[in-house]
C-alpha positions in Angstrom: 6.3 31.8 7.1 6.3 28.3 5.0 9.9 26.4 5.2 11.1 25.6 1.9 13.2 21.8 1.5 16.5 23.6 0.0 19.5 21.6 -0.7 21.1 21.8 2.5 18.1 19.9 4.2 18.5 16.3 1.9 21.2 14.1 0.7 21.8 13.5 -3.4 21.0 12.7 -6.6 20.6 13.7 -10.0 17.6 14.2 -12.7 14.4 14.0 -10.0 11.4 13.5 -12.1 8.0 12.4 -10.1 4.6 11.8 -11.6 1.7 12.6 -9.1 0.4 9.4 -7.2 -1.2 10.4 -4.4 -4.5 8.9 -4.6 -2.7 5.3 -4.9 -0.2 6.1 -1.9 -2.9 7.4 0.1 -5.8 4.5 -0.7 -4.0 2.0 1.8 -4.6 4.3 4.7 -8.3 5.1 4.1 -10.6 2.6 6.0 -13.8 4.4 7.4 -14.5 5.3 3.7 -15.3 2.0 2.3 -18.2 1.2 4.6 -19.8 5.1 3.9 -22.3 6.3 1.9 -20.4 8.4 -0.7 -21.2 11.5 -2.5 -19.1 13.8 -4.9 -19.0 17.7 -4.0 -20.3 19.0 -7.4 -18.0 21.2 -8.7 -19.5 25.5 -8.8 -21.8 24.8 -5.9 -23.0 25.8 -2.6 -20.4 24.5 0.2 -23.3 23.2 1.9 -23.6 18.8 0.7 -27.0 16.7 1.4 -27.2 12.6 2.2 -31.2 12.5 0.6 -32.7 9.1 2.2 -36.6 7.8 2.1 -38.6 8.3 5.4 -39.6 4.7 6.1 -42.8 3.6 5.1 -45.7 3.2 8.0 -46.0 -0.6 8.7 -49.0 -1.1 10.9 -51.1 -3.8 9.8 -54.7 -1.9 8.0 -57.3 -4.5 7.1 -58.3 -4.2 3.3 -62.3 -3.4 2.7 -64.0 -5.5 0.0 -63.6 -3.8 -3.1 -61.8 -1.2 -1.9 -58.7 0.5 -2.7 -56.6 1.5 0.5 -55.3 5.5 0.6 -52.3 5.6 -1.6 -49.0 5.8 0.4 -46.8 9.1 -0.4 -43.5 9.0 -1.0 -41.5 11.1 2.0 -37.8 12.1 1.9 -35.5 13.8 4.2 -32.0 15.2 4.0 -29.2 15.3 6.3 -27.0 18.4 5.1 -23.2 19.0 6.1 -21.1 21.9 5.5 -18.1 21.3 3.5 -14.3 21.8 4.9 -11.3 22.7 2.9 -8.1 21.3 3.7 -4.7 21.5 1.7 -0.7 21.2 2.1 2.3 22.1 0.3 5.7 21.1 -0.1 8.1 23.8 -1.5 11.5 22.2 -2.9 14.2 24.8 -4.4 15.9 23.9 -7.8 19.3 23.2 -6.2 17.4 20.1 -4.8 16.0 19.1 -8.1 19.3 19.5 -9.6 21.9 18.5 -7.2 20.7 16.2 -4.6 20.9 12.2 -4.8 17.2 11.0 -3.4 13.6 11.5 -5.2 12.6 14.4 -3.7 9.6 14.8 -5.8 8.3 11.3 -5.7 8.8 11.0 -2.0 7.0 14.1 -1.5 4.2 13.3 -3.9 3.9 9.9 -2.0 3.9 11.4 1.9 1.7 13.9 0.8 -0.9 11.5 -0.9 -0.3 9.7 2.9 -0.9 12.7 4.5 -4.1 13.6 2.8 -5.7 10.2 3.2 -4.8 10.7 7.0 -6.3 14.0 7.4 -9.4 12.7 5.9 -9.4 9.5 8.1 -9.3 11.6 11.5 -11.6 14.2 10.2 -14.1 10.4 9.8 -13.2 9.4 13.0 -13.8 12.5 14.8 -17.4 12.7 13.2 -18.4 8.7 13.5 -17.2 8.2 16.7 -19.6 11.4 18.4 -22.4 9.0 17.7 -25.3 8.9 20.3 -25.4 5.2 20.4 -22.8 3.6 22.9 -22.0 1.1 25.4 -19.4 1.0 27.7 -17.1 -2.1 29.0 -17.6 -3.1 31.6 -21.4 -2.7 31.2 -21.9 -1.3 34.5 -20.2 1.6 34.0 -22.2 4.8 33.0 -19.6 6.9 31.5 -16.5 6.8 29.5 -14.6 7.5 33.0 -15.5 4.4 34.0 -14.4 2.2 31.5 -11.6 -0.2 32.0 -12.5 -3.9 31.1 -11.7 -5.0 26.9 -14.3 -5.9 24.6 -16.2 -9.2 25.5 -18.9 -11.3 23.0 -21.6 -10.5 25.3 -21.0 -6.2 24.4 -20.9 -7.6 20.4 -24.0 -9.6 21.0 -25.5 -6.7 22.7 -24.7 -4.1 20.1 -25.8 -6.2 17.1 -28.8 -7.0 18.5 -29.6 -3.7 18.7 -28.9 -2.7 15.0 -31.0 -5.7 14.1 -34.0 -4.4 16.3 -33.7 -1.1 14.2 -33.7 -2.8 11.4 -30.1 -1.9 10.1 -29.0 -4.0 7.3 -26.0 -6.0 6.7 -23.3 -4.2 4.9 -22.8 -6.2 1.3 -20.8 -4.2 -0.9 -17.6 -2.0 -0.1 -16.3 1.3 -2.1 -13.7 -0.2 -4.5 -9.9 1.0 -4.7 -10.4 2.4 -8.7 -10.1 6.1 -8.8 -14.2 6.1 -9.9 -16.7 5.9 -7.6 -17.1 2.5 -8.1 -18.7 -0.6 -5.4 -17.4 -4.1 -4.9 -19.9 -6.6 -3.6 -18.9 -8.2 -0.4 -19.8 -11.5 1.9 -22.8 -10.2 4.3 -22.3 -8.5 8.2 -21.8 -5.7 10.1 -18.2 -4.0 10.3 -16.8 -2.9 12.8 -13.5 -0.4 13.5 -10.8 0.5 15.9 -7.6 0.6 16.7 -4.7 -2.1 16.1 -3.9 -2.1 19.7 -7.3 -4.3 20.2 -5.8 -6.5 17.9 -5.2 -9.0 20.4 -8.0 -8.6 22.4 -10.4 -9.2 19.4 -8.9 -12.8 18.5 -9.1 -13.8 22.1 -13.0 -13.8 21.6 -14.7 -16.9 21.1 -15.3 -17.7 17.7 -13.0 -15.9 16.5 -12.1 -16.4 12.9 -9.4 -14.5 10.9 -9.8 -13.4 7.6 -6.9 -15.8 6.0 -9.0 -19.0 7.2 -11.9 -17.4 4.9 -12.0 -19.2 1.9 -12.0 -18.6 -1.4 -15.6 -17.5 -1.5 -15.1 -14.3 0.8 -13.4 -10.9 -0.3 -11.5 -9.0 2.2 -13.1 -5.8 3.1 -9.6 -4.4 3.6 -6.2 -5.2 3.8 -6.3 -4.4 7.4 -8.9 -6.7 7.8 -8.3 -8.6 10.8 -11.3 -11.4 10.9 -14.6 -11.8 12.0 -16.5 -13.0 14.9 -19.9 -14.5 13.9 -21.8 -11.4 12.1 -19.4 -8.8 12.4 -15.9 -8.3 11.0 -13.3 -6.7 12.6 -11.1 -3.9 10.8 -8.6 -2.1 12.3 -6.2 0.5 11.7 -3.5 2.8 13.7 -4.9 5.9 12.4 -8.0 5.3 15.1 -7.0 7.1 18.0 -8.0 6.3 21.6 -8.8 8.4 24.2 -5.8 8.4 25.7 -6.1 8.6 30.2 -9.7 8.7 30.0 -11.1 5.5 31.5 -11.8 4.1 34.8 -8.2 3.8 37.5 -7.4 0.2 38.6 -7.8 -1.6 35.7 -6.7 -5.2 35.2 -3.7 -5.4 32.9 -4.8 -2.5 30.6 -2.9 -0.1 28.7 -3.3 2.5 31.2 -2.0 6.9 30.8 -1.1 8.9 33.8 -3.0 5.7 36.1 -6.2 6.1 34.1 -7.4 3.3 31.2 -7.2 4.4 27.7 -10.3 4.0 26.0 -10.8 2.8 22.7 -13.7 3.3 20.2 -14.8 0.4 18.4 -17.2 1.5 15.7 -20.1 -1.4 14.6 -21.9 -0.5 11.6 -24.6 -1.2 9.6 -25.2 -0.4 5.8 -25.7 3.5 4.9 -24.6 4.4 8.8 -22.1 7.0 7.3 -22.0 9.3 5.0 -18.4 11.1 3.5 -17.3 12.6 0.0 -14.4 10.1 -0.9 -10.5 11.1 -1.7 -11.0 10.0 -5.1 -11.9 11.0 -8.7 -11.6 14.7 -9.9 -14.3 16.6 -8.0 -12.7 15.5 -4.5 -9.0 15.6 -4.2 -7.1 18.0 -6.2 -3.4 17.0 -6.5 -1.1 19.8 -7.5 3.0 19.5 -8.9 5.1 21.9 -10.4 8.7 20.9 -11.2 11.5 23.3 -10.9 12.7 25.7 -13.6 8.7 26.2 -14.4 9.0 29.9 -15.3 6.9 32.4 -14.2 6.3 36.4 -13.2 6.5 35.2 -9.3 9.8 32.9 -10.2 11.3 33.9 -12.8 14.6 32.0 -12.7 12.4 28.6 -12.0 14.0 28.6 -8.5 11.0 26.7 -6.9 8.8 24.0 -7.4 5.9 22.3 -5.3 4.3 19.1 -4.6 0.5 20.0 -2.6 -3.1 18.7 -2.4 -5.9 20.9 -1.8 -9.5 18.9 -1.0 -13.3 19.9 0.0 -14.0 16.9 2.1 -17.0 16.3 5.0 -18.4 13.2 6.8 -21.4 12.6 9.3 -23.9 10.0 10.5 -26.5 9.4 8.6 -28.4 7.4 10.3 -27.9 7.0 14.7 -29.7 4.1 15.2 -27.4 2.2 12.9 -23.6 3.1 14.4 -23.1 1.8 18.1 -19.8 2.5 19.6 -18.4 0.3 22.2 -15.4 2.0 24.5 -13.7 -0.7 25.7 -10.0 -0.7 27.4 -6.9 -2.8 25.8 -5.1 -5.3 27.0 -1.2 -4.3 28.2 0.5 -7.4 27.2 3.6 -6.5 28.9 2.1 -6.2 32.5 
């Protein structure tokens, strides 16, 4: 049975009013989204959403004949297909609150529940980008993720990049924009990469490091949790990235370390179309839902209740394997 926030639960104030603003409370949060591929779940269709991409042309050198003309090359295509989810919440707040108690229920909950939207859709990304194929572990001679226990190093960047330049994976140049559209925002060249804040540290111990406030007029950030860049990739990072908590290699070095065993932290590098997700943005994605108190109806008829909820289709996958490469590296503990 769903709790309802009644006036015995908060503190007061008077005349609660709140406009629904949950797409700008929940756009600081969302950071996998802006390097994706994106893609609107039409509205009255199947549940079942397809990335479309061309199949590369054939590039093996064929000698021309004098006069002439070489077999036509047919356009190929492929789709990669995911089934959509549906996720939701609702708040329930009586009218006692909306009449009698001192803090703003209604925006509050409009703004925690924008927060927790963009959060569920940023696990729900890093659950599906991080069970990529592609990955290297630190140190290098481990073999599995229960071996890991050594941070992230240039030589595992270097190792990693070249690899998406070998498959030919492209620099990432334009980001998904903040507006509520579906909008791009053209960017300084280089792969991205992703993890969690608590490699912070780690990353601007790396040579070269440069962070993102010593950029110059002349780059945009990617993200206001952008922490810098080392050569060709910039580092983004964000709490919502989870690590595997325990799951590494015992008798690390002066690693954050659970029940004696390293915890193991994704770092995500990614080239341009790498990831696909529909976006928490614009009509046909996230559906914000209010209803103030004293709204009259056959299921309330005194106006007794009202809500604040979100309700959202939402899906993200790979695209493309041979563009993501996921490094699982160990953090520093700086209190050791």
């Amino acid at each position: 049975m769903s709790t309802a926030t009644t006036y015995a639960s908060v503190s007061q104030r008077t005349n609660v009013y709140a406009e629904v603003k949950m797409l700008e409370y929940a756009e600081p949060i969302l950071v996998l989204e802006k390097f994706a591929d994106v893609k609107p779940l039409p509205k009255n269709k199947a549940e079942t959403i397809s990335f479309r991409r061309p199949i590369p042309f054939n590039v093996e050198p064929t000698e021309l004949v004098e006069g002439v003309t070489p077999p036509a090359t047919q356009m190929a295509y492929e789709d990669v297909e995911v089934k959509m989810g549906q996720y939701g919440s609702v708040v329930e707040i009586s009218d006692r609150v909306n009449d009698l108690v001192e803090d703003p229920v209604l925006n509050d909950a409009a703004r925690m529940a924008g927060e927790q939207a963009a959060e569920t859709k940023e696990r729900i990304c890093w659950g599906a980008f991080r069970a990529g194929t592609n990955v290297t572990y630190s140190p290098t001679s481990a073999s599995s993720r229960s071996g890991v226990q050594d941070t992230v190093n240039l030589n595992i960047q270097r190792s990693i990049t070249r690899s998406l330049h070998s498959q030919r994976g492209k620099y990432i140049t334009e980001v998904l924009s903040s507006s509520p559209n579906f909008a791009t925002e053209a960017v300084r060249q280089g792969y991205v990469a992703v993890g969690h804040t608590d490699l912070e540290s780690d990353i601007r111990q790396l040579a070269g490091f440069v962070p993102c406030e010593s950029y110059g007029e002349q780059t945009k950030i990617l993200h206001e949790m952008e922490l810098g860049k080392v050569e060709n990739v910039r580092y983004v990072l964000s709490p919502v990235l989870e690590p595997f908590r325990g799951a590494g290699g015992s008798g690390g070095t002066d690693v954050v370390e659970t029940g004696g065993n390293a915890d193991v932290y994704p770092v995500l590098y990614m080239a341009r179309h790498a990831v696909g997700v529909v976006p928490l943005k614009g009509a046909g994605s996230m559906s914000p839902r209010i209803i103030n108190p004293d709204q009259i109806d056959k299921s309330d008829p005194l106006g007794q209740r009202g809500i604040v909820g979100w309700k959202m289709y939402f899906a993200a996958l790979i695209l493309n394997e041979a563009w993501i490469n996921r490094a699982e590296v160990a953090a520093t503990d700086l209190l050791a």
